[in-house]
C-alpha positions as CSV (number, residue, x, y, z in Angstrom):
1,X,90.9,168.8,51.0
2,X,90.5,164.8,50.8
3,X,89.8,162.7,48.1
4,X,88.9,159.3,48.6
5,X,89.7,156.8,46.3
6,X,88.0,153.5,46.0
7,X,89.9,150.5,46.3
8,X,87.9,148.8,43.1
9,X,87.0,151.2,39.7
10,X,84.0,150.3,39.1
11,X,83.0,151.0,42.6
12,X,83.3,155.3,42.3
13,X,80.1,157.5,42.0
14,X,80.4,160.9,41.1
15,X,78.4,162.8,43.5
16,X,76.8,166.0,42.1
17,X,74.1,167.3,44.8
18,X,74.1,166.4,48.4
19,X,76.2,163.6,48.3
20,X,73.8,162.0,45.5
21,X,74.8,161.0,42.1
22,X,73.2,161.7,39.1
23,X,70.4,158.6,39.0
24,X,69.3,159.5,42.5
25,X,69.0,163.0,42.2
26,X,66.6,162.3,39.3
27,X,64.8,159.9,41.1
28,X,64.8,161.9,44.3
29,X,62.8,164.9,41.8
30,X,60.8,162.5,40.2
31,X,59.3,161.2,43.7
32,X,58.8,165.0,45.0
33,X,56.9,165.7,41.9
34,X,55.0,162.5,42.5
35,X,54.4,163.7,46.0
36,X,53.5,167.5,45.0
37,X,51.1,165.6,42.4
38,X,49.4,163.7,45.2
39,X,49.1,166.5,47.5
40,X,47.2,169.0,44.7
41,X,45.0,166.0,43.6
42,X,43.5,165.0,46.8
43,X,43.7,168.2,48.6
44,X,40.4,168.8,48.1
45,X,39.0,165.1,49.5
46,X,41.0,164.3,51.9
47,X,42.2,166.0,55.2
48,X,45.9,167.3,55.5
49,X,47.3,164.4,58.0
50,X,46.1,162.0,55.7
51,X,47.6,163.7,52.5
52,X,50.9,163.9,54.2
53,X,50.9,159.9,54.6
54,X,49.7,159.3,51.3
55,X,52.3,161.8,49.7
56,X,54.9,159.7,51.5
57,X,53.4,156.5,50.6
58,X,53.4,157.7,46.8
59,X,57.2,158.8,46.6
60,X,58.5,156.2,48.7
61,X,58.9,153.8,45.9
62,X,59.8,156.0,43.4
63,X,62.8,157.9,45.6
64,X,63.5,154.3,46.8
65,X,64.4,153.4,43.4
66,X,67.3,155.7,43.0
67,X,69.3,153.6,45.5
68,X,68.0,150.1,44.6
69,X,70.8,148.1,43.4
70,X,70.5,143.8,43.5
71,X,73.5,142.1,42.4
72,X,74.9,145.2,40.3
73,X,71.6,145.4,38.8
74,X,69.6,148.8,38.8
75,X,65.9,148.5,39.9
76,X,64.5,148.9,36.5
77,X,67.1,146.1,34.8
78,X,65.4,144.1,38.3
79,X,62.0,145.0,37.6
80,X,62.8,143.7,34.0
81,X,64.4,140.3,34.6
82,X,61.9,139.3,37.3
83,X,59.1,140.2,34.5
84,X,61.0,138.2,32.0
85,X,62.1,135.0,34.1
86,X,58.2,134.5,35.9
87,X,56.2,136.2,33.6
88,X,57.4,136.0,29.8
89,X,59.8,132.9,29.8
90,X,58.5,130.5,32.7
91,X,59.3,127.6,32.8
92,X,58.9,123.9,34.8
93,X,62.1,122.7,36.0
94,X,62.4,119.2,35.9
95,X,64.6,117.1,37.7
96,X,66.1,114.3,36.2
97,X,69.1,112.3,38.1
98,X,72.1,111.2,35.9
99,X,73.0,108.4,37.6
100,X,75.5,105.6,36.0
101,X,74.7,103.0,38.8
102,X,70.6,103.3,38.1
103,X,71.9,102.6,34.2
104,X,73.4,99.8,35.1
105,X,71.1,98.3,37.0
106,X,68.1,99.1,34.9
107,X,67.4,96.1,32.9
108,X,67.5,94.1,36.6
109,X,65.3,96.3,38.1
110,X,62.9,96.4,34.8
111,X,63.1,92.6,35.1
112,X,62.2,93.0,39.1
113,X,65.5,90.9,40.7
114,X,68.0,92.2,42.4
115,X,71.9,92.0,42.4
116,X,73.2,89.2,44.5
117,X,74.9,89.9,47.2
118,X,77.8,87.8,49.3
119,X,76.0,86.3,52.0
120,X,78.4,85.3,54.8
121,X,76.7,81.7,55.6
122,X,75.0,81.8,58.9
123,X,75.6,77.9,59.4
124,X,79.5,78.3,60.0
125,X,79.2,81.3,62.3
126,X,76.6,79.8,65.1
127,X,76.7,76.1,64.1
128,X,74.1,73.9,62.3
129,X,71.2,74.1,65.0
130,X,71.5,77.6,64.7
């Protein structure tokens, strides 16, 4: 018998059936019953090929939930901060530079002149005619 042990705690599932823990066994029943559902209300409009695909179509996402997991986050706590951050709290972000040279410059540049700058005069380097 082996036992393996994860290097990190909070790493270790506890499998219960097939190799699945607990929240996707649930969410593996919940998608069949979503896919029996499908199959018994549109049995009687739809042929049995198509049924099939729309069955599959119909659980995917609800089976694909079980094993969703986004930066520790379950796919509900997802679903939930996604709703929150573009939904319920948007917001426009701004940007707005923090710059100590621009304040230091800002009353020249309000007054339109510039710093001077060392100029290097032109006349000693290539002679008077230059």
């Amino acid at each position: 018998m082996e036992i393996k042990i994860p290097k990190e705690i909070r790493e270790y599932r506890e499998s219960i059936f097939f190799g699945l823990n607990t929240r996707q066994f649930v969410c593996a029943v919940f998608a069949l019953g979503v896919a029996v559902g499908v199959y018994f209300l549109l049995k009687p409009y739809v042929g049995t090929e198509e049924i099939g695909w729309m069955c599959i179509l119909a659980a995917a996402p609800f089976a694909a939930c079980g094993f969703f997991s986004y930066h520790g986050m379950t796919a509900e706590q997802f679903l939930w901060a996604w709703i929150r951050s573009e939904l319920l709290y948007p917001k426009k972000l701004v940007f707005r530079s923090d710059s100590i040279y621009y304040r230091a410059l800002e009353p020249a540049i309000a007054a339109g002149s510039r710093p001077k700058k060392k100029r290097k005069n032109k006349e000693k380097r290539h002679g008077k005619n230059a």
